[in-house]
C-alpha positions in Angstrom: 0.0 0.0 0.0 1.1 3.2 -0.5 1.4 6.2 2.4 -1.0 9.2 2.6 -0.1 12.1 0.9 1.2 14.8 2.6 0.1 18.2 2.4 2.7 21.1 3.0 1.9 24.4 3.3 5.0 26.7 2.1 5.1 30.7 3.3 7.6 32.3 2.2 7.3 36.2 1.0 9.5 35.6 -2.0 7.6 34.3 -5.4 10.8 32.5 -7.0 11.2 30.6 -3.3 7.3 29.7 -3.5 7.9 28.3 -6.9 10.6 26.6 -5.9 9.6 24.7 -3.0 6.3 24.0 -4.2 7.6 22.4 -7.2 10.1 20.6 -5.4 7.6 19.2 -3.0 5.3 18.3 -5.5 8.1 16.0 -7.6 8.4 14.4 -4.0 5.2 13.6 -4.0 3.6 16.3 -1.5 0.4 18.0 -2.0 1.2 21.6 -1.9 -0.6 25.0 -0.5 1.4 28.7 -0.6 1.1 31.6 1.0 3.2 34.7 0.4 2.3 36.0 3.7 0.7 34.7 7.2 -1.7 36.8 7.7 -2.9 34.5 4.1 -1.3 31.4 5.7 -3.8 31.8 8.8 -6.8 32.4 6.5 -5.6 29.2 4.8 -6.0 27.1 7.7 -9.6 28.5 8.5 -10.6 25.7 5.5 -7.8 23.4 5.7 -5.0 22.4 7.8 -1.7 21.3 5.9 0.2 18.1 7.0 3.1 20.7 7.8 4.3 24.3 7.4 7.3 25.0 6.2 8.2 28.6 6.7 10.4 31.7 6.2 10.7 34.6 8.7 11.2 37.8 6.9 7.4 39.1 6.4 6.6 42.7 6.1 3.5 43.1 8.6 3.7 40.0 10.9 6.8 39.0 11.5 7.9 34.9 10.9 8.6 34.7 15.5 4.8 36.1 15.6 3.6 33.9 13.2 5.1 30.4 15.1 3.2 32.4 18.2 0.3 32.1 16.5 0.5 28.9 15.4 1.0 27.7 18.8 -1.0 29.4 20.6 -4.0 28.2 18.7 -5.8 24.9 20.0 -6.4 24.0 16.4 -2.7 24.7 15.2 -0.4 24.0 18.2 0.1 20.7 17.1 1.5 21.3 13.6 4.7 20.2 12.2 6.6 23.7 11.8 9.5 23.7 10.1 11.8 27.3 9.1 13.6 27.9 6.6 15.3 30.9 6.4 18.2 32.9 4.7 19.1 34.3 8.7 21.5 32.2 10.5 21.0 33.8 13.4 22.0 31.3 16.6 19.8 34.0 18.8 16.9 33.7 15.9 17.5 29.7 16.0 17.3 29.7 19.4 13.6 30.9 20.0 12.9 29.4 16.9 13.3 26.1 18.5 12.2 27.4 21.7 9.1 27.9 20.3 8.8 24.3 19.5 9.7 23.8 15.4 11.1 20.4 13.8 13.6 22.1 12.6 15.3 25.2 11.5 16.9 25.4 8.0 19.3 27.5 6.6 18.3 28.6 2.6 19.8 27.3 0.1 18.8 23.6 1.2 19.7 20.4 -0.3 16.5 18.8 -1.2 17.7 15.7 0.3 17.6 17.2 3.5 14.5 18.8 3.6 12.8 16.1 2.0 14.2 14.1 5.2 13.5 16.7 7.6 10.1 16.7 6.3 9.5 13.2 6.7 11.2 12.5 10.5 8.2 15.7 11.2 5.5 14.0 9.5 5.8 9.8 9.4 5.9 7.1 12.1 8.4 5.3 10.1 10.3 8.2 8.1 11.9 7.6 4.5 15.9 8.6 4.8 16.0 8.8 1.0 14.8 10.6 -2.1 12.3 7.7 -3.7 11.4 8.8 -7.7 9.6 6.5 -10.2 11.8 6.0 -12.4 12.6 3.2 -15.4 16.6 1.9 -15.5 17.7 -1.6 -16.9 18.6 -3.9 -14.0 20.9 -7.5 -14.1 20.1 -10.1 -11.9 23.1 -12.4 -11.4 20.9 -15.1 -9.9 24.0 -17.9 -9.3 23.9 -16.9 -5.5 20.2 -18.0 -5.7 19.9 -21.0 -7.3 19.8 -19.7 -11.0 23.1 -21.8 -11.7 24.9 -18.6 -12.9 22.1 -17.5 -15.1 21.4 -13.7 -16.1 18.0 -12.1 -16.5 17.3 -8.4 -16.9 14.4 -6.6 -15.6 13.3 -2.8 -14.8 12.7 -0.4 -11.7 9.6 1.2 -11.4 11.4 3.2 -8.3 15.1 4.0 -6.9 16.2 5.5 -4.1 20.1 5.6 -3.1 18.9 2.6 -0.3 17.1 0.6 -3.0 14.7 0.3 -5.6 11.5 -1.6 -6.7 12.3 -4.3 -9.5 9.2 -5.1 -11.9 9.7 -9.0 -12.2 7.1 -12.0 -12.7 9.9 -14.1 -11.0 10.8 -12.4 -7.9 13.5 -14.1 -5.5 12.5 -15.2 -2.1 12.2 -12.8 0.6 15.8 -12.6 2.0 17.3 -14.2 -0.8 20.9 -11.7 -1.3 21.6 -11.2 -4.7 24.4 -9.0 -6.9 22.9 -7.3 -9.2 24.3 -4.7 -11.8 22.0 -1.3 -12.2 22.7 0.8 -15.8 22.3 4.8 -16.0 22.9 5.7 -19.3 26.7 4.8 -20.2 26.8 3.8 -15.9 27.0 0.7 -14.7 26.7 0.1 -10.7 27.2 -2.8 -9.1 25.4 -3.9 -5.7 25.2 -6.3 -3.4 21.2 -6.7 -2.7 18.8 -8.1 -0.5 15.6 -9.0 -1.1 12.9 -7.4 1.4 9.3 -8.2 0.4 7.6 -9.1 -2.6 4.2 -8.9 -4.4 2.3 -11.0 -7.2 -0.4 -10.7 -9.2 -3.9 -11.7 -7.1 -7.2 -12.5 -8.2 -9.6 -9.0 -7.3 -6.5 -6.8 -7.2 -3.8 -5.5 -8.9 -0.1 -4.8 -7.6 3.0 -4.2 -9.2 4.3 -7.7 -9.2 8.1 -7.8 -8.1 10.2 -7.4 -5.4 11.9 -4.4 -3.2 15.3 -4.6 -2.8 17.6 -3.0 -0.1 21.2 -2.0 -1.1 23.5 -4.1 0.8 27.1 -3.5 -0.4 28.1 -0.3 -2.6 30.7 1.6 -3.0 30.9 5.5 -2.1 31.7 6.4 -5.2 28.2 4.9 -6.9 26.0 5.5 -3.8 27.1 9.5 -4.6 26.7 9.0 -8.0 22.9 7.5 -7.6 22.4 10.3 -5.8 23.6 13.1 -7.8 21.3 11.3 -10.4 18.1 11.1 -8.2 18.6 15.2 -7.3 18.7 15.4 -10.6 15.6 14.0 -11.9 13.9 15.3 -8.9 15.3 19.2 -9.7 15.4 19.2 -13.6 13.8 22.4 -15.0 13.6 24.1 -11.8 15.9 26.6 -10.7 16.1 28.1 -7.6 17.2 32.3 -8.3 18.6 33.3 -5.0 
């Protein structure tokens, strides 16, 4: 099954950092609400209240402090996930921020990496540590280790994170089953050492992805930065963020 979606609500008084943000979020697979202001953050929340805020600070009639006042100082908002993210570092600033009882306190600009795990330690029981995108790459099973007699087969991800991915297969291994497996991007090939963690079939009534998830269990620096230089790629291609 998949999770609930998520619904931040980003205020920030600059347009570019809205866009930003919201687009980021949204490739992450957050609903998103904006609010250039919280004076229009607060009428927001009269109709719907977000998952999280993430916010800025610098706000020309209320000021960002008096907004996280607000917020939990209200019965209806004082539990909400507040996160800031702000171009002031400012220890005094960070300091009541987290005084004041936010997640966290960022400092713009932000790797989306680490806001989209900031995010999720605020928001989930069982947080995600790593960017998860949908994503098709050709995938070698070396299947010797598990019975295959040292036979190949290729299949394809339907998701990849720099922990794992999701392998579409009408064969999957057993759960447990450690297998290497070879992963190509592009001209890339990366070699891990895999294990497998669940999987799913086809069942009469419903319909799942049959296949298997896999957990990354031997890989070398070098390709677990390279994985994820490609994933922050995918996930930020065409959007630029104008300081």
């Amino acid at each position: 099954m998949g999770r609930e979606i998520r619904t931040v609500l980003i205020v920030d008084g600059s347009a570019a950092m809205l866009f930003y943000h919201g687009a980021l979020l949204k490739r992450l697979e957050y609903t998103v609400l904006t609010a250039a202001t919280p004076e229009v953050a607060l009428k927001t929340m009269e109709h719907i209240l977000p998952s999280l805020i993430l916010t800025g600070l610098s706000f020309p009639r209320m000021t960002g402090i008096d907004f996280l006042k607000a917020l939990k100082g209200s019965e209806r908002t004082n539990t909400l996930p507040l996160v800031v993210l702000t171009a002031e570092e400012d220890a005094a600033v960070r300091s009541e921020c987290l005084r004041l009882g936010v997640a966290a306190y960022l400092v713009k600009p932000v790797d989306p990496g680490k806001l989209y795990k900031t995010i999720q330690a605020a928001t989930e029981r069982t947080p995600r540590q790593n960017i998860r995108i949908n994503t098709s790459l050709r995938v070698v099973l070396e299947e010797g280790t598990a019975g295959g007699g040292g036979a190949e087969r290729t299949e394809f991800t339907t998701t990849i994170s720099e922990g794992g991915l999701y392998l579409r297969t009408l064969s999957p291994q057993p759960r447990k089953a450690m297998t290497p497996i070879r992963i190509f991007i592009g001209d890339r090939e990366i070699r891990v050492k895999a294990e497998v963690l669940y999987t799913c079939v086809m069942e009469d009534g419903l319909f799942k992805e049959p296949g298997m998830a896999i957990k990354f269990v031997e890989i070398s620096e070098e390709d677990r930065n390279y994985l994820r230089s490609f994933i922050q790629d995918q996930v930020t291609s065409g959007i630029k963020l104008d300081m």
